[in-house]
Phi, psi and omega in degrees: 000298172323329189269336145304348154307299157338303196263332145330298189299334194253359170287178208279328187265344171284344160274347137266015177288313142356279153324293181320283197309306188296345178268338184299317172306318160306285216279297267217335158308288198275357156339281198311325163314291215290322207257355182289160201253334165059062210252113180220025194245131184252339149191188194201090198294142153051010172101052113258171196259162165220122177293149168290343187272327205286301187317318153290298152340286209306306187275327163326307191309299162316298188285020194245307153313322151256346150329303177308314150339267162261353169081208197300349202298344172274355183275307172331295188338298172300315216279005166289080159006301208292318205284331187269351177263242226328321195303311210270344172301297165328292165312325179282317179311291168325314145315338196268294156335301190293301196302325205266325182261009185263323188287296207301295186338297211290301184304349183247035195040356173336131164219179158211163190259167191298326187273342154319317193288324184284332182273338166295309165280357190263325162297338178300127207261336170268352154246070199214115175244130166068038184076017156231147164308143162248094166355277173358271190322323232263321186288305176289319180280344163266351162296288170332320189244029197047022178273097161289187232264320166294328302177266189319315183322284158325297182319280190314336180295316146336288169338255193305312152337285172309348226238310186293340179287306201289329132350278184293320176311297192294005092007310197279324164316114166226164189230118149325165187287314212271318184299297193292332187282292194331297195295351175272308140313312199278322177281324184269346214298172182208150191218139159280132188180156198224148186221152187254118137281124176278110215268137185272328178346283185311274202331004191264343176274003184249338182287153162269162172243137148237166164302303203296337180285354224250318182290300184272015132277356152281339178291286207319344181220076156277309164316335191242025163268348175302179193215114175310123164303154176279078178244119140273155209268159165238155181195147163247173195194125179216118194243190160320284194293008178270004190224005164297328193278343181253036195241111189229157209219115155286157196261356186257322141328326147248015162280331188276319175276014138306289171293013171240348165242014198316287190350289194312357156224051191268113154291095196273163201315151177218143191253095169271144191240125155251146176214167161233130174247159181207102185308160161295300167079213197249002183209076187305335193276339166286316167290333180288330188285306209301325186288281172003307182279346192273317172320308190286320177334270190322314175283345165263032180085008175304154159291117193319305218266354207263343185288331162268331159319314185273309202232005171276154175257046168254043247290313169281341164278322179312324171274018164231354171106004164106349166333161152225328194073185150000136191208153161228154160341129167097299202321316205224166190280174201319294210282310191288342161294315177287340168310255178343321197255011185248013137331116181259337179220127192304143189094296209303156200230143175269178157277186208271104200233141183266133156214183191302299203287352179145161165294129186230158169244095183264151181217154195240130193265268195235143162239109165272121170309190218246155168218159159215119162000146167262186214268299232293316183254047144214031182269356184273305203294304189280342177292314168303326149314309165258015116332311160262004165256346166299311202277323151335296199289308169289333162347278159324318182270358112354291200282328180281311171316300233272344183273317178273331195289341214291315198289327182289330184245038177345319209272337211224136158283333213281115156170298180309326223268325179276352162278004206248352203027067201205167178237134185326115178257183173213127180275173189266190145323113182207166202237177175275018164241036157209059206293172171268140203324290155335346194193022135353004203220140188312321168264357168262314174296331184275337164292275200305357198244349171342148150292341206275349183270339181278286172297348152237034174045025173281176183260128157321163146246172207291139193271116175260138190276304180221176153317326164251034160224134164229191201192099192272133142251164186208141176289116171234011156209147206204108144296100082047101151296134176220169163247120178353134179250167200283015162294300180338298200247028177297298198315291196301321173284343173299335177273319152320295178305330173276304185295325142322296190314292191315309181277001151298307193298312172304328162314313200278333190268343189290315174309305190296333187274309176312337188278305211280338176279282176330303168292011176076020192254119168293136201246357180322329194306303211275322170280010140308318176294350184225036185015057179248161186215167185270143171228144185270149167215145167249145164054052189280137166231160199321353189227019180292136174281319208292296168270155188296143183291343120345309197270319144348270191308324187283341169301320192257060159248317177336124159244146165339308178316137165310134186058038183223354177283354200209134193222138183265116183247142160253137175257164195282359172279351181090025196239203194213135162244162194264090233223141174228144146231127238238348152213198194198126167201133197285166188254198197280126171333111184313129194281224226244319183307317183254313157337279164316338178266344163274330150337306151297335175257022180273322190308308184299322171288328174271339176303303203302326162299316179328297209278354171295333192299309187303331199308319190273356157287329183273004187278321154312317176267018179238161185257097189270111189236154192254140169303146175285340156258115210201000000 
């Protein structure tokens, strides 16, 4: 059989079927090639670009910050589509924002100088060990961020450029004197004033419900009759730590893997260094003669550190005597790495060694030797270790059955839970915005709520939770979104509809009784007959806990002036009060201390306006085109 195959395979139409498939491929290949846009501009202000790597950076950075922020509760955010193309929308506006107002700096000749840049990084708190700058840190975190040293420089210079503009706007922005005590009057001020609450409660019994009122309030919120689909889950769960207890670590076993890994608790040895550098610059054969001379300096006794103060251009080491602190193998490049460890004594000075940054005169300050851990305070570490890598490895290989039997036997857990030794657990009914603690997560709700685990009654495949968690699921009961018929919610809008009905009407009896004041007529009758009394408050001010926040607000709405004293508030219990007010009384003259301090924040509140305005004029006048990849 095989060989007729064989020999098929080799006739004149099976090589031109061949053929065929293969030109398609080609031709269909090199299209995609041709025709692909290689698009790597996410847009482009006034004819500058904003990249697709800034534009990913800016946002990778935003979502890691709110991560830190909020924790998991963001990960549901992303893993929503719609929610996460807002998100990077958002960022790329900003990005947008930044460029247009980093092009005006620049037109408006704004700079910033070098020694601002240097003083600027020497403040950064991420390069700073025990509060001082460290060289070291400052070098390894611009590696760690794919930055060389000129390369960072620029940004910030990018930076503090934009930073100076954004600056002089909120500079120019103030608040009189005259302004901050007026907002200060108006916030501290206290008002008198006597109010009726009216129970809407009695009025409910004087309203009617009809059907038609009843019908057309279910058309009119038809929507909100509706019902959240349903699943309750059958899930098996097999994480690591369920399989530590069936796991066992011989003492000879970590003994043995102690002496097969001693390195991993090797201090290795560390060389603190001072150097002086003399940049290349346009003309290396001047800079290697200027270090040369600085060398012989140093070997007829000049002082190390005082040769670096003076003459290296390495400028933050240079203000410590040419110090770096503390180096290990690998930390710095090669030929100055090759420098350093081929030092035989403390005091010793190398010759004049080249690298991408320049000619250095290294001198070796101090050496810590090399340590290595003792077995006796890490035999806890490694036993507990190799506990968890035992308990790992079946895991896996757990996890991988449980993954085939979940596809071989679709209908049924019981078959997953016993290899997993565990038992099928089950959840109630729930909707995706009240999942249950236990099946938390963006890729198990989104299984589970599937047509294909809801209709066709399967099993998922396996869901990884974590790194050390997995997870099987199955629908195992399913609510249907529907919308209520109107048997269903009669009882509940009849109770709606009286209670609306009921706080109109207590409005209406309130308005009337508020008609009977104005016109100068006393109404004690009419709140007696409905066993109400006027109640007093003195000297209520904006932040009373006391009275309903309705009635609060509506008070310091109030003016003294005739027919502006008295007002109808509906409150939020649904009952309505009757509100008069009888006095106004100002507070004490502000001293010169919360004066200036509301002054500031008036001041801050028009900066920040100023500067959204400027942002959107210039976002009006510019010319922004959006990238297609984005």
């Amino acid at each position: 059989m095989l060989e007729r195959i064989r020999e098929g395979s080799q006739g004149p139409w099976a090589m031109i079927i061949i053929g065929l498939v293969v030109l398609s491929f080609v031709f269909a290949g090199v299209g995609s090639y041709l025709n692909s846009s290689g698009e790597t501009v996410a847009a482009t202000v006034n004819g500058e670009e904003i990249g697709l790597n800034e534009l990913e950076r800016a946002y990778q950075s935003q979502r890691s910050r709110m991560e830190s922020q909020y924790g998991e509760s963001v990960s549901a955010l992303f893993a929503d589509e719609g929610y996460m193309q807002q998100f990077r929308r958002g960022v790329l506006d900003s990005l947008i924002d930044e460029k247009l107002v980093e092009q005006k700096a620049r037109e408006l000749g704004l700079r910033v100088g070098d020694d601002q840049i240097r003083d600027t990084i020497r403040s950064m708190p991420e390069f700073q060990l025990g509060g001082q700058f460290n060289n070291d840190r400052y070098l390894a975190l611009l590696r760690q961020n794919g930055y060389q040293p000129s390369d960072f420089r620029d940004f910030l210079r990018t930076q503090l450029t934009r930073e100076q503009l954004t600056r002089a706007l909120g500079v120019s922005d103030f608040a009189l004197p005259g302004e901050a005590r007026r907002v200060f009057d108006l916030q501290a001020q206290t008002r008198d004033a006597r109010y009726v609450v009216v129970d809407a409660a009695p009025f409910a019994d004087e309203v009617e419900i009809s059907d038609a009122d009843i019908q057309g309030y279910y058309d009119a919120n038809i929507t909100s009759f509706d019902t959240e689909e349903k699943v309750s889950v059958a899930y098996v769960k097999l994480s690591v730590d369920d399989l530590k207890g069936d796991v066992t670590v011989s003492d000879d076993d970590v003994s043995a893997w102690f002496e097969e890994n001693k390195d991993q608790y090797r201090d290795e040895e560390q060389r603190r260094v001072s150097h002086i550098l003399i940049e290349t610059g346009d003309d290396e054969e001047a800079a290697k003669a200027k270090a040369e001379a600085l060398l012989a300096e140093i070997k007829g006794g000049a002082d190390f550190a005082t040769v670096a103060e003076e003459s290296s251009e390495d400028s933050f080491s240079a203000e410590n005597g040419g110090d770096l602190d503390y180096i290990t193998p690998g930390m710095m490049d090669d030929a100055f790495d090759s420098a350093v460890f081929s030092l035989k004594n403390v005091g010793d000075v190398t010759d004049v060694v080249k690298t991408e940054f320049g000619f250095h005169i290294i001198k070796l300050t101090d050496l810590k030797p090399e340590t290595i851990k003792p077995f006796s305070d890490v035999a806890g570490e490694i036993r507990d270790n190799l506990i968890t890598e035992k308990a790992t490895d079946r895991f896996y290989e757990l996890q991988s059955s449980m993954a085939e039997v979940a596809f071989e036997v679709p209908d049924t857990l019981d078959e997953v839970a016993a290899i997993a030794n565990t038992s099928v657990e089950t959840t109630p009914l729930f909707t995706r915005n009240d999942v249950p603690a236990e099946i938390d997560n963006p890729q198990v709700v989104s299984d589970v709520f599937s047509p294909e685990l809801i209709e066709e009654q399967v099993n998922s495949d396996l869901i990884e939770l974590d790194a050390s968690t997995v997870m099987v699921v199955r629908v195992n009961e399913h609510e249907a979104q529907r919308t209520k018929s109107l048997d269903e919610v009669k009882e509940s809008i009849t109770a709606s509809l009286r209670s609306e009905k009921a706080q109109q009407a207590a409005q209406d009896w309130a308005e009337a009784q508020l008609a009977q004041l104005e016109s100068g007529n006393a109404i004690a009758d009419s709140l007696s007959a409905r066993s109400l009394d006027w109640e007093t408050v003195e000297n209520v001010n904006r932040g009373d806990q006391q009275l309903p926040r309705n009635l609060l607000d509506t008070l310091f709405t109030l003016a003294p002036a005739e027919g502006k004293s008295r007002r109808v508030a509906l409150l939020g219990s649904g009952d309505v009060a009757l509100i008069e007010l009888t006095a106004v009384h100002a507070p004490e003259a502000a001293d010169d201390a919360t004066v200036s301090a509301i002054r500031q924040r008036l001041a801050q509140a028009n900066s920040q306006s100023t500067y959204a305005a400027f942002v959107k004029a210039l976002r009006d006048e510019a010319d922004v085109a959006l990238g297609t990849a984005r």
